[in-house]
TORBABA-541273 format. One line per 4 residues: number of its first residue (from 1); for each residue x, y, z of C-alpha. Coordinates in Angstrom, 2 decimals, always signed. Example, Ala and Ser with C-alpha at 12.3 -4.5 7.8 and 13.67 -1.06 7.14 Angstrom:
2
1> +12.30:-4.50:+7.80 ~ +13.67:-1.06:+7.14
This chain:
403
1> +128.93:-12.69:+89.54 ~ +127.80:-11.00:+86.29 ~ +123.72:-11.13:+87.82 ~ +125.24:-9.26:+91.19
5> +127.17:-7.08:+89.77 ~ +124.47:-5.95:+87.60 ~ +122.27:-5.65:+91.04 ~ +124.08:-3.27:+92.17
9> +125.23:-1.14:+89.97 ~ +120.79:-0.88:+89.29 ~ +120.86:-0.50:+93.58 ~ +123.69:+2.21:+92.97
13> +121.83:+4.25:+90.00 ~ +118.06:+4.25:+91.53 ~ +120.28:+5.25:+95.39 ~ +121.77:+8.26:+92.95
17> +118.49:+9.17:+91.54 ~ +116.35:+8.79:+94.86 ~ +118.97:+11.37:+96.56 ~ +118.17:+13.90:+93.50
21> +114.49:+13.45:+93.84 ~ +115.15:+13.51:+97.55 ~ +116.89:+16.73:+97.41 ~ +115.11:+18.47:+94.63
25> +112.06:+18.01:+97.37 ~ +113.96:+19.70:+100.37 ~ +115.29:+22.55:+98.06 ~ +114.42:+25.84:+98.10
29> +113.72:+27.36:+94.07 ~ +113.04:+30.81:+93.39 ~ +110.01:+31.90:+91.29 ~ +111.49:+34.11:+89.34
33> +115.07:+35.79:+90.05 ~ +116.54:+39.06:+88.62 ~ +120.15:+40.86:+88.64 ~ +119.30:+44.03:+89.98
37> +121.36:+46.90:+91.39 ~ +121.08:+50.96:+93.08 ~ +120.62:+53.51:+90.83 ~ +122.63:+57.12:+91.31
41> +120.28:+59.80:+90.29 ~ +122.20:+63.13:+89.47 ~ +119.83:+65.82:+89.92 ~ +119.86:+69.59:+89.15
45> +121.64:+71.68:+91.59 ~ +120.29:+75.12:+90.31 ~ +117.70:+76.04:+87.92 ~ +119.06:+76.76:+84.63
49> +119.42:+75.52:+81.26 ~ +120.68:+71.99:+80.63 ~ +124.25:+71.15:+78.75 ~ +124.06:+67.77:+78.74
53> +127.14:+65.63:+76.58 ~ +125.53:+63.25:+74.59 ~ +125.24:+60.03:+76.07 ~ +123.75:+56.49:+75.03
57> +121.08:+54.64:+76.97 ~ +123.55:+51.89:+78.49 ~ +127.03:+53.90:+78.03 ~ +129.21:+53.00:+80.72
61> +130.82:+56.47:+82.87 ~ +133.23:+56.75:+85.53 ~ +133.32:+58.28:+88.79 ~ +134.00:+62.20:+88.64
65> +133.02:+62.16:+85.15 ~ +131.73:+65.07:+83.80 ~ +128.26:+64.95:+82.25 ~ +127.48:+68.33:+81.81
69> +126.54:+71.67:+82.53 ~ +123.58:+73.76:+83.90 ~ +123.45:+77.75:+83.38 ~ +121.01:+80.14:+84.86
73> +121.06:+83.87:+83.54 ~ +118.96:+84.66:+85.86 ~ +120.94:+84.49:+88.75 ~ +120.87:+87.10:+91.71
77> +123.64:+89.02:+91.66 ~ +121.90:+92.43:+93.15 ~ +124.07:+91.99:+96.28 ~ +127.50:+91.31:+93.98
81> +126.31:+94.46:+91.96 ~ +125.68:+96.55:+95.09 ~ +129.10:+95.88:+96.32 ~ +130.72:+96.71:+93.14
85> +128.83:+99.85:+93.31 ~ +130.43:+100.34:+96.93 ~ +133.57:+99.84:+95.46 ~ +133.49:+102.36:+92.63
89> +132.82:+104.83:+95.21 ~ +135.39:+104.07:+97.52 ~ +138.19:+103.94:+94.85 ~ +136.74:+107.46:+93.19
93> +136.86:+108.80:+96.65 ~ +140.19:+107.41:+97.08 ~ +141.18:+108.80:+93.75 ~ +140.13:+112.28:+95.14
97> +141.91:+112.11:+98.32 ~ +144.93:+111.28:+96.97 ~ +144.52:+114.33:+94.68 ~ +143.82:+116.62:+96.94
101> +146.98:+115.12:+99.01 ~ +149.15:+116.12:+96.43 ~ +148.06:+119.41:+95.88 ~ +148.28:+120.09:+99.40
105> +152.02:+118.44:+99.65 ~ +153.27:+121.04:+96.59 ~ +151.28:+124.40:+98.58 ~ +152.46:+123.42:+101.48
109> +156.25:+122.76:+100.24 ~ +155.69:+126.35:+98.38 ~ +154.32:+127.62:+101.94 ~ +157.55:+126.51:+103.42
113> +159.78:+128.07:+101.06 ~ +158.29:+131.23:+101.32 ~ +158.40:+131.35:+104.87 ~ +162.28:+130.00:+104.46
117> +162.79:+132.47:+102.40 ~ +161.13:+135.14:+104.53 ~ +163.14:+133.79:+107.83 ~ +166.02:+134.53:+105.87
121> +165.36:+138.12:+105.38 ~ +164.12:+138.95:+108.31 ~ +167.23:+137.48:+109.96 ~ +169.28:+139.44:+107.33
125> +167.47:+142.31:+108.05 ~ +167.46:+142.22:+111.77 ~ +171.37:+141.46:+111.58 ~ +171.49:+144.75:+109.63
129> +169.45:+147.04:+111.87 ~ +171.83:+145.31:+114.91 ~ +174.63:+146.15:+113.13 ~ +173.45:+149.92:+112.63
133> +172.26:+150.01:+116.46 ~ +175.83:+148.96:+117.60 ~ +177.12:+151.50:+115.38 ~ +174.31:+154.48:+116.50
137> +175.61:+153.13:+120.58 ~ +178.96:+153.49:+119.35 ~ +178.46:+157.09:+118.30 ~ +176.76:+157.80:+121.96
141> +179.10:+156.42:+123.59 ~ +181.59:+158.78:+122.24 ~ +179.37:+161.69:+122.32 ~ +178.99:+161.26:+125.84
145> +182.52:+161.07:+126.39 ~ +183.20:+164.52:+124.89 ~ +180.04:+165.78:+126.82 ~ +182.14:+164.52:+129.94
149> +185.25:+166.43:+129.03 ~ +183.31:+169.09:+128.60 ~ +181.22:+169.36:+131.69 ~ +184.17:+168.52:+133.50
153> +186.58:+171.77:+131.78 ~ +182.84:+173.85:+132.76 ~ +182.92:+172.85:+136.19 ~ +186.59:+174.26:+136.60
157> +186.02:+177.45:+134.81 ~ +182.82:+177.68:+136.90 ~ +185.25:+177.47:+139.86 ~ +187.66:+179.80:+138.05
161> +184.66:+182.34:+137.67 ~ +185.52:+182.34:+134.13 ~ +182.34:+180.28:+133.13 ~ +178.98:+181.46:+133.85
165> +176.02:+179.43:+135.04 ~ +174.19:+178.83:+131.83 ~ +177.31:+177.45:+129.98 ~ +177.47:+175.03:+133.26
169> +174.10:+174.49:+133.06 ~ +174.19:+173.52:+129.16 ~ +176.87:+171.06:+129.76 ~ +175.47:+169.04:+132.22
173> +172.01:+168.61:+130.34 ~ +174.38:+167.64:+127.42 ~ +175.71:+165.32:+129.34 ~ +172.94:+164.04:+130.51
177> +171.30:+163.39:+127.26 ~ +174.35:+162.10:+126.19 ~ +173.82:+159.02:+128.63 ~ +170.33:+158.44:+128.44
181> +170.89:+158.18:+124.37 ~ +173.35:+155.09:+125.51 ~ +170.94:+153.67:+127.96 ~ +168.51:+154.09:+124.53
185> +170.80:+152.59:+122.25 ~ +171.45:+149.87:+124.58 ~ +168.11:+148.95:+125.07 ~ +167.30:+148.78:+121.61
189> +170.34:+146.68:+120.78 ~ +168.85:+143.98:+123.37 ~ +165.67:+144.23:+121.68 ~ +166.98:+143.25:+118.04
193> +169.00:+140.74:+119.45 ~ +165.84:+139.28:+121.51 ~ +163.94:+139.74:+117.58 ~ +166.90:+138.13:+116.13
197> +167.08:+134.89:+118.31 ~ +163.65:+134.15:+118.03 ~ +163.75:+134.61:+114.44 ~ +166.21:+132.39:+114.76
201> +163.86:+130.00:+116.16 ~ +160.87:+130.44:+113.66 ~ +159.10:+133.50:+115.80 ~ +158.61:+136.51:+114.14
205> +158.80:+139.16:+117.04 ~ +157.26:+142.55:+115.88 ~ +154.06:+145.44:+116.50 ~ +152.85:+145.09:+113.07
209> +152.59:+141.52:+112.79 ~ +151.59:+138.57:+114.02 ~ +154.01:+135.99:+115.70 ~ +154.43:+133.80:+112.42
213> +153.56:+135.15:+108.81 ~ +150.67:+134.51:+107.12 ~ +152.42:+131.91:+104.26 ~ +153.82:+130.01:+107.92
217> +150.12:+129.91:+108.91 ~ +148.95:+128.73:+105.96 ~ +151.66:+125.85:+106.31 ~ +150.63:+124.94:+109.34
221> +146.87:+124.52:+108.14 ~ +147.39:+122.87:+105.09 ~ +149.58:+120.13:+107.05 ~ +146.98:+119.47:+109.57
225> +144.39:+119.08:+106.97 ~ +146.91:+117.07:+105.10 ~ +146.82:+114.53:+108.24 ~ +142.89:+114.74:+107.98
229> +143.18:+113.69:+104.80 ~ +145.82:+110.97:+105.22 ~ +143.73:+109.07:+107.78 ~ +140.52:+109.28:+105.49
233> +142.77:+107.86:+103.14 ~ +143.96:+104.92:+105.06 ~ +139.96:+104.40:+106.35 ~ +138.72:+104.02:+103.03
237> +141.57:+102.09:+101.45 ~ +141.02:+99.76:+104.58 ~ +137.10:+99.45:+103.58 ~ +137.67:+99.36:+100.18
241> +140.39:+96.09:+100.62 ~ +137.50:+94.41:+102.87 ~ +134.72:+95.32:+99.94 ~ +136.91:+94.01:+97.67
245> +137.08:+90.58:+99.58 ~ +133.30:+90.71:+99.77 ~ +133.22:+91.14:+95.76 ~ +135.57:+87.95:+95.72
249> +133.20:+86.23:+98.13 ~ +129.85:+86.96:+96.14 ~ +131.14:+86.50:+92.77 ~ +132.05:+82.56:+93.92
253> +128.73:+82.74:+95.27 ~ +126.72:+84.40:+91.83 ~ +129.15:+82.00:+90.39 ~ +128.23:+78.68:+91.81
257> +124.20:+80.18:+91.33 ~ +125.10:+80.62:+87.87 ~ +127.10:+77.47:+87.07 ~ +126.62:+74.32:+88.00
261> +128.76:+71.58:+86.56 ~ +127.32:+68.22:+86.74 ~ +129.62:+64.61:+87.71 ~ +129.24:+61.50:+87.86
265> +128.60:+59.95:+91.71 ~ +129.69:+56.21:+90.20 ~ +131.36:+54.09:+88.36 ~ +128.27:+52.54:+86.05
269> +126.07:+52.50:+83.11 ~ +123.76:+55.43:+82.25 ~ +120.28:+54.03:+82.82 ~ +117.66:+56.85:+82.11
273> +118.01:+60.56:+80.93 ~ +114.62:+61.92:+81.88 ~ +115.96:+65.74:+80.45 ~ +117.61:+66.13:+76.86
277> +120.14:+68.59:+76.30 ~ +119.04:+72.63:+76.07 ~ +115.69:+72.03:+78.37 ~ +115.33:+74.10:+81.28
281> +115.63:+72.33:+84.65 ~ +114.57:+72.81:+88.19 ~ +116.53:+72.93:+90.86 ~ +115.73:+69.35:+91.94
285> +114.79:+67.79:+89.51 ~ +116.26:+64.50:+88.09 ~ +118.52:+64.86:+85.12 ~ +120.19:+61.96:+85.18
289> +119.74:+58.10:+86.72 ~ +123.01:+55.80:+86.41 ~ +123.44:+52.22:+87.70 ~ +126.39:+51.84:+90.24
293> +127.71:+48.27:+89.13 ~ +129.01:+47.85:+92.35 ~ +126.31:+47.46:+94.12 ~ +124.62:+44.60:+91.73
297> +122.73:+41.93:+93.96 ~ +119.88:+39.07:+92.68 ~ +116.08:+39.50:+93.83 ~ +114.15:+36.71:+93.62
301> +110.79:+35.53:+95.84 ~ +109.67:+32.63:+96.82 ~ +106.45:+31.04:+98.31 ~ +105.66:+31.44:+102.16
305> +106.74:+28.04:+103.08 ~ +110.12:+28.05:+101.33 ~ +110.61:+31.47:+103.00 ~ +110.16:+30.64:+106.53
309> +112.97:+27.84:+105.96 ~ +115.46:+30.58:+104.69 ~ +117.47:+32.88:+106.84 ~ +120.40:+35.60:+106.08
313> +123.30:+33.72:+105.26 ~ +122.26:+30.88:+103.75 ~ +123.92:+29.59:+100.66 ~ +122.22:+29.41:+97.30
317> +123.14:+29.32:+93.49 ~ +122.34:+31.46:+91.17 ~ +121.91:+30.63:+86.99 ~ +121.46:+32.92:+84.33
321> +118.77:+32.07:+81.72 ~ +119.95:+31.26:+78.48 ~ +123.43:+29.46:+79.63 ~ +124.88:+26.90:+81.78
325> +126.87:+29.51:+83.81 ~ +126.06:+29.29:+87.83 ~ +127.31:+31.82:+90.40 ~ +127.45:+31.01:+93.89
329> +125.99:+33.29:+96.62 ~ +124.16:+33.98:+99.89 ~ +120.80:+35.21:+101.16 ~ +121.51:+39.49:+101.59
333> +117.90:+40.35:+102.78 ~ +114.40:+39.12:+103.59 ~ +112.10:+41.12:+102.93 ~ +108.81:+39.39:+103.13
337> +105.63:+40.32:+101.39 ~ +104.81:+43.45:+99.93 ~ +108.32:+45.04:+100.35 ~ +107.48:+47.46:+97.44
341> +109.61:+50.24:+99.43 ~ +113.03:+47.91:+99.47 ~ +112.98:+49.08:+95.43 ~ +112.76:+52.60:+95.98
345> +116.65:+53.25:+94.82 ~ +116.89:+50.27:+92.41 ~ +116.79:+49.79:+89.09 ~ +114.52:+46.99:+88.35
349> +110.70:+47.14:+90.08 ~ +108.86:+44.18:+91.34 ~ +105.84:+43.12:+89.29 ~ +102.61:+42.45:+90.75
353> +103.09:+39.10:+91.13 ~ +106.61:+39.26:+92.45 ~ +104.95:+41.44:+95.53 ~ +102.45:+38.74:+95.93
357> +104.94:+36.44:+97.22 ~ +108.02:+36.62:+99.49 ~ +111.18:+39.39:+98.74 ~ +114.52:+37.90:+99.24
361> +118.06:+39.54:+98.23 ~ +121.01:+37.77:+97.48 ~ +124.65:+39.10:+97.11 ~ +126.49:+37.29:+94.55
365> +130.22:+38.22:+94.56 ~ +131.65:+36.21:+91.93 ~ +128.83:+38.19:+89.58 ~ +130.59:+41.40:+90.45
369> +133.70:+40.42:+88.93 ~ +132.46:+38.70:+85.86 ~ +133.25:+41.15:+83.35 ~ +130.07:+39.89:+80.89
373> +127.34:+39.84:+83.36 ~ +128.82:+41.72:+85.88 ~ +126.42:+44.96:+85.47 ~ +123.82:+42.63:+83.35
377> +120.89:+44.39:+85.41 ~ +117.74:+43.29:+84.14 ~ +118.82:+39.42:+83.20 ~ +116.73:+37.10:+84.66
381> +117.39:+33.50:+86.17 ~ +116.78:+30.89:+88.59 ~ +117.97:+30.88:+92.61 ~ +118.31:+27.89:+94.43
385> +118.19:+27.61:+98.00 ~ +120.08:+24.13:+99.04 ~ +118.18:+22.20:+101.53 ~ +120.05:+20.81:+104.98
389> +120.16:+17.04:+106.10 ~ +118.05:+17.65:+108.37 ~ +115.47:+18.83:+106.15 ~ +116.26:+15.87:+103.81
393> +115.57:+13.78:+106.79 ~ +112.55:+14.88:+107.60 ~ +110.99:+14.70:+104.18 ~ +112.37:+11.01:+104.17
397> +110.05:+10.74:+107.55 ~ +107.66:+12.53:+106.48 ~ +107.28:+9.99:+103.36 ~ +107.08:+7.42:+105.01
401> +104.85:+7.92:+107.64 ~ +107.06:+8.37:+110.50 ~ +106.37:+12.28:+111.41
């Protein structure tokens, strides 16, 4: 019992070890492997100096994070300076108007007091004089009553033969002047009235002067220019609010030309500062390259037989030189021979040798969240590719002569 249980426990051991041999033979190892990841590069959005905060080779920044500053002195602001120009002009001719708008408002308020005051008078006066020319009608009218009575007592002593023909004669012309001096006064009574009404009105009725007076006149002028003046006023207060949002406009512009203010695109470690703080930078240029951690992946490559067995998806394992520790992950890319362009935007390039033989990515999540070689870029390793069954099979065949 002792003899067969020693057999196989020896058939159990050299089973174990012809699997490993087996399956060391089907799998897939890489010929070199390296944790690699995208670089951000931050580069100069204006010429200008450079501000830059000091930072370490390796120092970790977040996104948004500000790295620093670029100034340029030389900015163009011609076109901000231009405007401002505009807009001295327009708020000196503003200035201007608005004096000459005042001045204006007090003559013109003096103007109207004058010609207040001189409506007054003439109203006064013409109230006067039609007071006098009721009175002067008033006489007439009595005059020509006694020249009545008295042509009338003529006539009788005419009939009498006590009057002669001339005292008849005298009478009636008396008389008759009598009543043309009431037709007279009557007339000229309408015509102060007619003076006084339109006096009354703001007319100024007369054969010496014209229909208004002259300070009236000079009213009237000085408000129409005043309304000249008021609608300059509201064109170039108009212009100068839409300058003024021009000035607003170009200064964020001059502003933005000026002053640039540099951020971080990632969350990662600062990988190369190709410009030191205080150079001068074109607009361009690189200023900055920083490692986004979250895009860290493995490339490895692998001879041209082992690569034709692969394919995107497949499982493989990844181990870190220097330790025991082994991440688990899947083929990301295959990029074949050559594929010197596939490390354009990442941080680590392939050697001469790696380009030799065959590209292939791998995207190792469980490396991501390891918080010591999570953003490890540059650590090198081993990828294995686990063979199938199938393939195990068909080495087994192929050992033995049966394919």
């Amino acid at each position: 019992m002792r003899k067969l249980f020693k057999l196989a426990a020896g058939l159990t051991i050299a089973g174990v070890a012809g699997y490993i041999v087996l399956a060391e033979g089907v799998a897939v190892v890489s010929a070199d492997a390296v944790v690699n990841a995208r670089v951000a590069v931050v580069r100069a959005p204006i010429d200008g100096q450079l501000s830059l905060q000091p930072r370490a080779i390796g120092e970790r920044v977040q996104r948004g994070q500000t790295l620093g500053t670029l100034t340029d002195v030389r900015a163009d602001d011609a076109r901000l300076f231009d405007l401002e120009r505009v807009a001295g002009a327009l708020d000196t001719d503003i200035g201007r108007i608005q004096a000459q708008i005042s001045s204006m408002t007090a003559s013109a308020a003096t103007l109207r007091e004058r010609t207040e005051a001189y409506r007054d008078g003439r109203i006064r006066q013409l109230k006067a004089r039609i007071d006098e020319q009721q009175a002067l009608l008033s006489s007439a009218r009595a005059q020509s009553t006694e020249s009545t009575a008295a042509l009338k007592r003529a006539e009788e002593l005419r009939i009498n033969g006590v009057q002669s023909v001339a005292m008849l004669d005298k009478a009636q012309a008396a008389h008759e002047v009598n009543s043309l001096n009431i037709r007279a006064a009557t007339a000229r009574l309408d015509v102060l009235r007619t003076e006084l009404e339109a006096a009354s009105n703001g007319t100024f009725l007369g054969d010496s002067y014209n229909d208004t007076p002259y300070s009236s006149q000079r009213s009237q002028e000085l408000d129409l220019r005043l309304g000249e003046l008021s609608a300059e006023l509201q064109e170039r207060t108009q212009r100068l609010t839409k300058i003024r949002e021009q000035i607003a406009l170009e200064r964020q512009r001059v502003a933005k030309l000026r002053d640039a203010f540099l951020t971080s695109p990632v969350d990662g470690l600062v990988w190369e500062a190709p410009l030191g703080n205080d150079e001068y930078a074109r607009k361009g240029q690189d200023l900055l390259r920083l490692l986004d951690c979250s895009t860290v992946i493995v490339t490895a490559s692998v001879a041209e037989s082992d690569y034709n067995r692969l394919k995107v998806g497949d499982p493989a394992q990844f181990r870190l030189s220097g330790t025991n520790r082994v991440f688990s992950g899947q083929v990301l890319r295959l990029a074949g021979s050559g594929a010197a362009t596939v490390y354009n935007n990442l941080a680590i390039a392939p050697g001469a040798d790696h380009l030799k033989r065959f590209d292939v990515a791998l995207a190792i999540p469980d490396l991501l969240k390891d918080a010591e070689a999570g953003c490890a870029v540059g650590r090198t390793g081993k990828v294995v590719f686990s063979g199938t069954p199938r393939d195990l099979l068909r080495t087994v065949g192929s050992w033995l002569g049966l394919a």
